[in-house]
C-alpha positions as CSV (number, residue, x, y, z in Angstrom):
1,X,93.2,-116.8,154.8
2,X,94.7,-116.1,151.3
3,X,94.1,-117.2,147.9
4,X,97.4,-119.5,148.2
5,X,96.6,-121.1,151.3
6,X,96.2,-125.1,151.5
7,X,92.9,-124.8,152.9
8,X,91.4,-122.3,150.7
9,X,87.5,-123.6,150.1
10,X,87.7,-123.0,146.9
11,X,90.3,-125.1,145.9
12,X,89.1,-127.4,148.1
13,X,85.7,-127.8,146.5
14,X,87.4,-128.0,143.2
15,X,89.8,-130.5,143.8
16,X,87.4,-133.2,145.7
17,X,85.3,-132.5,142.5
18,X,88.1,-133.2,140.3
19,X,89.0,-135.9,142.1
20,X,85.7,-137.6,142.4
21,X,85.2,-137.5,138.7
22,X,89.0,-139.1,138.1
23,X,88.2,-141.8,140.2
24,X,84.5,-142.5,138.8
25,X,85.8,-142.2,135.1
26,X,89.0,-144.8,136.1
27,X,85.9,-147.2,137.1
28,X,84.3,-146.9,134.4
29,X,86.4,-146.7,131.3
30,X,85.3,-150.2,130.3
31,X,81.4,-148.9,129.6
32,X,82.8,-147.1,126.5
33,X,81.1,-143.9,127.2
34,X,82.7,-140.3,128.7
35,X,81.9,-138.0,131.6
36,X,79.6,-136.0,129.1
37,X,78.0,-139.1,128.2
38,X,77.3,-140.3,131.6
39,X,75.9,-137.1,132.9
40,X,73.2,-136.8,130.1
41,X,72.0,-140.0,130.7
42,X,72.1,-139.3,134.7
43,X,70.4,-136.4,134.1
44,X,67.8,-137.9,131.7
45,X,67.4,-140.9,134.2
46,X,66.4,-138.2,136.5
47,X,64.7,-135.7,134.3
48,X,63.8,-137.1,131.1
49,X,62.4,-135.0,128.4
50,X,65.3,-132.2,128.2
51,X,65.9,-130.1,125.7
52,X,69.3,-129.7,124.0
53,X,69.9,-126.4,124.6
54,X,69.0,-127.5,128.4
55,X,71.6,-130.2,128.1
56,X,73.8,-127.7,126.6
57,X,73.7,-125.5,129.9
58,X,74.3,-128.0,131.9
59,X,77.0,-129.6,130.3
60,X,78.1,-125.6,130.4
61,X,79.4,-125.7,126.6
62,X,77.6,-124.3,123.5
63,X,74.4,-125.8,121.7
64,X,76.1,-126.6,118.6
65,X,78.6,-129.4,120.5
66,X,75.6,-130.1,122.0
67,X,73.8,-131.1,119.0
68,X,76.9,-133.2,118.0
69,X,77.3,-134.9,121.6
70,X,73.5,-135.9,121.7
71,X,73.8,-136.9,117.8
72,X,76.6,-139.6,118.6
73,X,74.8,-140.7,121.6
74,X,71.1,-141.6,119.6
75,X,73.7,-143.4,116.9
76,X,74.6,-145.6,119.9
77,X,71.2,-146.0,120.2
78,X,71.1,-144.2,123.9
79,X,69.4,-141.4,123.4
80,X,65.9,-140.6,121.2
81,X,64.4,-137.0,120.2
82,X,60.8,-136.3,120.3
83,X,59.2,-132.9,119.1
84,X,58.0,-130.7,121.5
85,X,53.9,-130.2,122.1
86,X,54.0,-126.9,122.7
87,X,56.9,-125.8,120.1
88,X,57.8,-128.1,117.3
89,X,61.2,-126.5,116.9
90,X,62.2,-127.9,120.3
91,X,63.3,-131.5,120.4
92,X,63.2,-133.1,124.0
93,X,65.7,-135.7,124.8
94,X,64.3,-139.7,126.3
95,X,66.9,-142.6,127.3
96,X,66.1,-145.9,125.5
97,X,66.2,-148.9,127.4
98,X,69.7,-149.8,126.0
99,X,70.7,-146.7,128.5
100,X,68.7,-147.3,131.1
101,X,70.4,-150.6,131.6
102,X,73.6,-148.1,130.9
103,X,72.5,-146.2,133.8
104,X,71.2,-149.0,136.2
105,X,74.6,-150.8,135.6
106,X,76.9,-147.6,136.3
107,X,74.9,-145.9,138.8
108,X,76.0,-148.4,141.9
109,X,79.9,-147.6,140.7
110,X,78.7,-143.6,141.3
111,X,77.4,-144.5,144.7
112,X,80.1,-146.3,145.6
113,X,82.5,-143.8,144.8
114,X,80.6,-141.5,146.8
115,X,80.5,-144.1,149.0
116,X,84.5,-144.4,149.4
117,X,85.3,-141.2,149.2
118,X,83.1,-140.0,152.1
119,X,84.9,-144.0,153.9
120,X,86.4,-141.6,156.5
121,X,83.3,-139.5,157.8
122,X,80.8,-140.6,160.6
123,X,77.0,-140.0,159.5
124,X,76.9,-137.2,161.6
125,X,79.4,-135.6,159.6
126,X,78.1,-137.0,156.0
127,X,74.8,-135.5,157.2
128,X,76.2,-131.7,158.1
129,X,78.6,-131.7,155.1
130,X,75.4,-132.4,152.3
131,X,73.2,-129.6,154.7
132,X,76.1,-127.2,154.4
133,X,76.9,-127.8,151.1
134,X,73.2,-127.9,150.2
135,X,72.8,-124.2,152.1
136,X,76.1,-123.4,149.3
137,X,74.6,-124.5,146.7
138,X,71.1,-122.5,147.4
139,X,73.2,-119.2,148.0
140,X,75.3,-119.6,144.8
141,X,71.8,-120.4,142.7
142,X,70.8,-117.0,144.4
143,X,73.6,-115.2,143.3
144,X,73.6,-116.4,139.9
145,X,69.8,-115.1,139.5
146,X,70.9,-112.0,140.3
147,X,74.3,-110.9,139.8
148,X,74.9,-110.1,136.0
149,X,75.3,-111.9,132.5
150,X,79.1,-112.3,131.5
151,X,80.3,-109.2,130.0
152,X,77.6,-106.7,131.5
153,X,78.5,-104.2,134.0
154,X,77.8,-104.7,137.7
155,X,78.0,-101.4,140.1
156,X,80.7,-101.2,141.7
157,X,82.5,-104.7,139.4
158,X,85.8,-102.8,139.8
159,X,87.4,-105.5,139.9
160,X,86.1,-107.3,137.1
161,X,87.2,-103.8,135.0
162,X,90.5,-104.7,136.2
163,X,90.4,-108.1,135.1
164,X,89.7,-107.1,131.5
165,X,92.4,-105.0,131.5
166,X,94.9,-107.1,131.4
């Protein structure tokens, strides 16, 4: 299989991942909020008391547009800081109630997206594809533990030195 190929997993996974956020932003244009929005508040809902620079990684963009992103958000009154315990130079990151309503009034449009876009598989099928993609997700986790930060030098990351090269 090469790079090019229609069925190349890669592109695959990418695409149904594009795709799923086009049509779950499309339904929910009218909330006035966007994808980085909703996925801090989903991510509160399910783990609230964050940090920014937590947000920040998971959001995979820098802490300073971060710290403007989460700034807009408690202005809207959807978002609060609270000082760390442990370290008062951390804040952690709650949802008020005006975004838990947010949340408990967009998160049945995410499952039915979900919901449509899986339409054409059996539960059988549902079931296997979250367990294999599940075992794909644990591997990559693994790999990203191990494999090195951006710009360091693996052994044997020829082709990496080829990439900067160009």
């Amino acid at each position: 299989m090469t790079s090019d190929d229609q069925h190349f997993i890669g592109y695959t996974i990418t695409d149904v991942g594009r795709l799923l956020r086009t049509v779950f932003e499309r339904r929910v244009r009218g909330f006035g909020l966007t994808r980085a929005q909703w996925l801090i508040i989903a991510r509160l809902h399910r783990r609230p008391g964050l940090s920014q620079s937590e947000i920040a990684d998971l959001l995979e963009i820098e802490k300073a547009p971060a710290g403007r992103l989460i700034e807009r958000m408690e202005a809207k009154n959807w978002l609060q800081r609270r000082s760390d315990a442990k370290d008062k130079r951390v804040n952690r990151l709650y949802l008020t109630n005006k975004a838990n309503r947010l949340h408990a009034a967009i998160w049945p449009i995410a499952e039915a997206t979900v919901e449509a876009a899986l339409g054409d598989l059996s539960a059988e099928e549902r079931r296997r594809l979250s367990e294999l993609m599940a075992r794909v997700k644990m591997t990559l986790l693994a790999l990203a533990e191990r494999d090195p930060v951006r710009g360091e030098k693996a052994a044997g990351d020829a082709e990496a030195e080829e990439l900067r090269a160009l």
